[in-house]
Every structure is written in structure tokens, then in C-alpha cells.
VOPAGU-2260 file (C-alpha; in pm, 1 decimal, decimal comma):
REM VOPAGU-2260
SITE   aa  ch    i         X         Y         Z
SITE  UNK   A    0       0,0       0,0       0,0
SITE  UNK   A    1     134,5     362,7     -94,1
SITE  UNK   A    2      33,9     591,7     157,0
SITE  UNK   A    3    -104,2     957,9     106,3
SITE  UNK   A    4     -66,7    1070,3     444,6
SITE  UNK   A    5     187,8     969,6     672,0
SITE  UNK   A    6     141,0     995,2    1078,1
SITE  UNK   A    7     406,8     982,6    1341,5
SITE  UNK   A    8     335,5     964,7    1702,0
SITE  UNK   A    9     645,5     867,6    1942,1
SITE  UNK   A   10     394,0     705,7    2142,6
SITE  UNK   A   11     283,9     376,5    2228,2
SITE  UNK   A   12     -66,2     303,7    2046,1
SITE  UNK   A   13    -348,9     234,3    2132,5
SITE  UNK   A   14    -300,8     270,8    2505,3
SITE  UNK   A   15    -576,9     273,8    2705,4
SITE  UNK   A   16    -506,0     669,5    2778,0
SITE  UNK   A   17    -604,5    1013,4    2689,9
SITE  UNK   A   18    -359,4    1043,1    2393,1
SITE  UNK   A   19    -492,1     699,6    2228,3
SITE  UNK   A   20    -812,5     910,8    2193,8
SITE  UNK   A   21    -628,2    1198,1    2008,2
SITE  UNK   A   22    -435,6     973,8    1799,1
SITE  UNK   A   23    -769,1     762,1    1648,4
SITE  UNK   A   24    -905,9    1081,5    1587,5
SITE  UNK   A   25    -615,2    1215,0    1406,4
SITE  UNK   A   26    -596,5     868,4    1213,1
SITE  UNK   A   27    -957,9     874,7    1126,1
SITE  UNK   A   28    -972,2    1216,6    1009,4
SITE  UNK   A   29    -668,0    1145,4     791,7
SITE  UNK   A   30    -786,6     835,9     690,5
SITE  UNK   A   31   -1147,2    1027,4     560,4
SITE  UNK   A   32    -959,9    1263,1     307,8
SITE  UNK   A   33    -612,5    1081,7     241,5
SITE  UNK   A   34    -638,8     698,2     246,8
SITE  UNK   A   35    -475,3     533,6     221,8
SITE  UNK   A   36    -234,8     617,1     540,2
SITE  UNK   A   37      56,1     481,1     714,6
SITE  UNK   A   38      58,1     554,7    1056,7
SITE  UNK   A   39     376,1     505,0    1273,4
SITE  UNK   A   40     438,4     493,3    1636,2
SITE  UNK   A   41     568,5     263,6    1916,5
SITE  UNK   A   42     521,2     -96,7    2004,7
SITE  UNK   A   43     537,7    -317,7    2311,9
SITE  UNK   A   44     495,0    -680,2    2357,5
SITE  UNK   A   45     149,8    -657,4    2365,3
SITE  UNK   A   46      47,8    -567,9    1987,6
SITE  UNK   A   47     150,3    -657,2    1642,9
SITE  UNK   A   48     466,0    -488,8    1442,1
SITE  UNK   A   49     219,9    -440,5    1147,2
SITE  UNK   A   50    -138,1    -404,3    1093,5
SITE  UNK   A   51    -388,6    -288,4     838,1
SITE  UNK   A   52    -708,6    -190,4     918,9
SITE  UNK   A   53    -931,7     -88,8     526,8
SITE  UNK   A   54    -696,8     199,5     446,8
SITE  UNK   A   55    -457,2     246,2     727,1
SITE  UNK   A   56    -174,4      69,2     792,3
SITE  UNK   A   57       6,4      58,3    1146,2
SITE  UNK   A   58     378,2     -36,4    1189,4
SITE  UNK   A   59     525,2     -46,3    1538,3
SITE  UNK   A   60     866,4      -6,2    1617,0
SITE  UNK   A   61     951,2    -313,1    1786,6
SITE  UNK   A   62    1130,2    -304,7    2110,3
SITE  UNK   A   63    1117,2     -28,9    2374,6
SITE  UNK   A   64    1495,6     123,6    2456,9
SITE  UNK   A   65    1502,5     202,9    2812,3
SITE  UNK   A   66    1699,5     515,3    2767,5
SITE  UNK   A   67    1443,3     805,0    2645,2
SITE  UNK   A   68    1731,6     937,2    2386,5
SITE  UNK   A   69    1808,3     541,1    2237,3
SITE  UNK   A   70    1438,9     539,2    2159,5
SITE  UNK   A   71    1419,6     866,2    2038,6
SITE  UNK   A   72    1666,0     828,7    1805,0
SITE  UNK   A   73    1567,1     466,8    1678,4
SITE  UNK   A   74    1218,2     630,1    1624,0
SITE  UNK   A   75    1329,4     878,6    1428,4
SITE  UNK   A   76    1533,4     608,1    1189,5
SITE  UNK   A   77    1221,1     453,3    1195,9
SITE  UNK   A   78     983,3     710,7    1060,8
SITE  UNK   A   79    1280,7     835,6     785,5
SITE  UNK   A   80    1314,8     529,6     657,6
SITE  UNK   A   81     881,5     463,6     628,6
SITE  UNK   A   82     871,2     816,0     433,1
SITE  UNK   A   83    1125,5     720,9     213,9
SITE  UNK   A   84     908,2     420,3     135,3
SITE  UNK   A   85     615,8     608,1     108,6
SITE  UNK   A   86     802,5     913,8     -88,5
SITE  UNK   A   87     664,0     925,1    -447,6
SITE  UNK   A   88     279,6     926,4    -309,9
SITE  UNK   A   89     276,2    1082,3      50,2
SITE  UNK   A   90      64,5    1446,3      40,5
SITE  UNK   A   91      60,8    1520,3     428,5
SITE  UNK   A   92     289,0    1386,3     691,8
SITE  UNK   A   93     201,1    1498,5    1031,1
SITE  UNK   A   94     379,0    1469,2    1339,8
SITE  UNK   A   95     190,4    1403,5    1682,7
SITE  UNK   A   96     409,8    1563,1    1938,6
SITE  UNK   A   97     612,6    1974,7    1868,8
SITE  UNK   A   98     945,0    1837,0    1844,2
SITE  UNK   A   99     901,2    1495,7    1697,2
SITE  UNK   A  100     934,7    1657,0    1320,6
SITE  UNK   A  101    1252,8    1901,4    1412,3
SITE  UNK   A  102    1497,7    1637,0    1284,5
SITE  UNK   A  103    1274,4    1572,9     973,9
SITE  UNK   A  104    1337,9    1952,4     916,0
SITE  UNK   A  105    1560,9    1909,9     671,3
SITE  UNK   A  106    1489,5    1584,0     524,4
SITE  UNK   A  107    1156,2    1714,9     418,2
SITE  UNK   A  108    1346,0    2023,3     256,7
SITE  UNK   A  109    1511,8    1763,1      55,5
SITE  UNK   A  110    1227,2    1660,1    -100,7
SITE  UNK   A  111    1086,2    1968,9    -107,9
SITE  UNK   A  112    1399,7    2107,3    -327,8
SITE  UNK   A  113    1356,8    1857,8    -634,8
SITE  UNK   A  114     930,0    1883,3    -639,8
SITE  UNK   A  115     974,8    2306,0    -627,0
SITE  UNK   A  116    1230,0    2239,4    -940,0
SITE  UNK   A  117     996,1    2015,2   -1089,3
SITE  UNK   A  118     703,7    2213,0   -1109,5
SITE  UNK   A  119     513,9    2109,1    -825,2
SITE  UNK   A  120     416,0    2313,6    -581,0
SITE  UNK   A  121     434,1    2157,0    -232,2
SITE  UNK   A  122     458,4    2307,5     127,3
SITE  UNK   A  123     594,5    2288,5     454,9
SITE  UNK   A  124     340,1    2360,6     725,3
SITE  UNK   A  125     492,4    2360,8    1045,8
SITE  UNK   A  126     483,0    2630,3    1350,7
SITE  UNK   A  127     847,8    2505,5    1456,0
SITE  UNK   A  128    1058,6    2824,9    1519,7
SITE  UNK   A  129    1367,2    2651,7    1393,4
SITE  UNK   A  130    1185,6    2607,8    1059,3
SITE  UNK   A  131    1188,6    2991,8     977,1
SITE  UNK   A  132    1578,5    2979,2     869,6
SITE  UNK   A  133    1476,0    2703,2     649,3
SITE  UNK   A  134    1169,7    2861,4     461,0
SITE  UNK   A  135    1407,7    3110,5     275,1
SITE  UNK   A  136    1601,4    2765,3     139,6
SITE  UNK   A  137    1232,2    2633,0      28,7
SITE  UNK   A  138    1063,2    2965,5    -167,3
């Protein structure tokens, strides 16, 4: 399945907790205007690495790292290597939590670069106040 949207949330899901709640509704609202989606967050021992559910498709990173900055760091591996995947069709990617796209800053100007010289006009919509240095790269 090529995804349109893409969803990251460095969070364990579903949970039976508040931000479970947040993320189906995120997932369902994506899901409504930009299936099919591939949504991307944490695992445990207690769900799958990989399900699909009509047009959304979860992957789990397996394996919790007990330091917060291993885990982190694996996650964001993680979600660069899905988009690249999911490159040539994704439309949105959204990340759950204000600093879990920082380090995607620049990987999403990457792609950004060659679709601008290519005609096609695609944006970065973020309110991240380190992206502001990086919008002048991007017009």
C-alpha cells in the first residue's frame, strides 16, 4: 500500500489513555480525506509490528529502549526510513508531538527542493521556530 498521508506519534498506540483518543481521531480524520495512510508509532509486547485496518496501515517499532534518547533516536530512523518508502505518493505527513518533526526539518526540505524544481508546488506547514531559517532555502 502507498500511503497519502503519513502519521508519526512517538507514542505507544493504542493505550488505554487520553492520547490513544487523540491519535484515532487524528488517524480517522486522515484516513477520511487521504487513504490510504501509514501511521507510525511505538510498540510493546502486547500488539503486532504491522497491521492494516481498510486503508490504514500501522507499523510499530519493535522493542522499547530504556533510555528516552536510544528510543528517540531509533524512532526517528524509523519514521525516515517509512517516508522514504512512502516518498513518491505521501501528500501530508504529520507529526503528533512539537518536536518529533525538528529532525525531519531538513529531510523534508530535501524533497521539497527537487518537487519546487519540478514544477510542483508543495509546502511545509509547520509552527516550529527553527523552521523559519529554512523557509528562505524552500521559496
Amino acid at each position: 500500500m502507498q500511503a497519502r498521508a503519513l502519521y508519526a506519534a512517538f507514542d505507544v498506540y493504542p493505550q488505554p489513555k487520553g492520547s490513544s483518543s487523540h491519535i484515532a481521531s487524528m488517524i480517522a480524520a486522515l484516513a477520511r480525506d487521504f487513504a490510504p495512510v501509514c501511521v507510525l508509532c511505538l510498540g510493546d509486547a502486547e500488539l503486532p509490528a504491522n497491521e492494516i485496518d481498510g486503508g490504514v496501515e500501522i507499523y510499530r517499532l519493535p522493542g522499547m529502549h530504556a533510555h528516552v534518547l536510544q528510543r528517540a533516536t531509533a524512532f526517528a530512523q524509523f519514521v525516515e526510513f517509512h517516508a522514504g518508502r512512502h516518498a513518491a505518493t505521501l501528500k501530508l505527513i504529520v507529526y503528533r508531538d512539537p518536536w518529533g518533526g525538528l529532525g525531519h526539518l531538513n529531510r523534508v526540505l530535501a524533497v521539497r527542493l527537487p518537487l519546487r524544481d519540478e514544477g510542483v508546488d508543495a509546502r511545509i506547514v509547520t509552527n516550529s521556530p527553527f523552521a523559519e531559517g529554512l523557509a528562505a532555502l524552500a521559496r
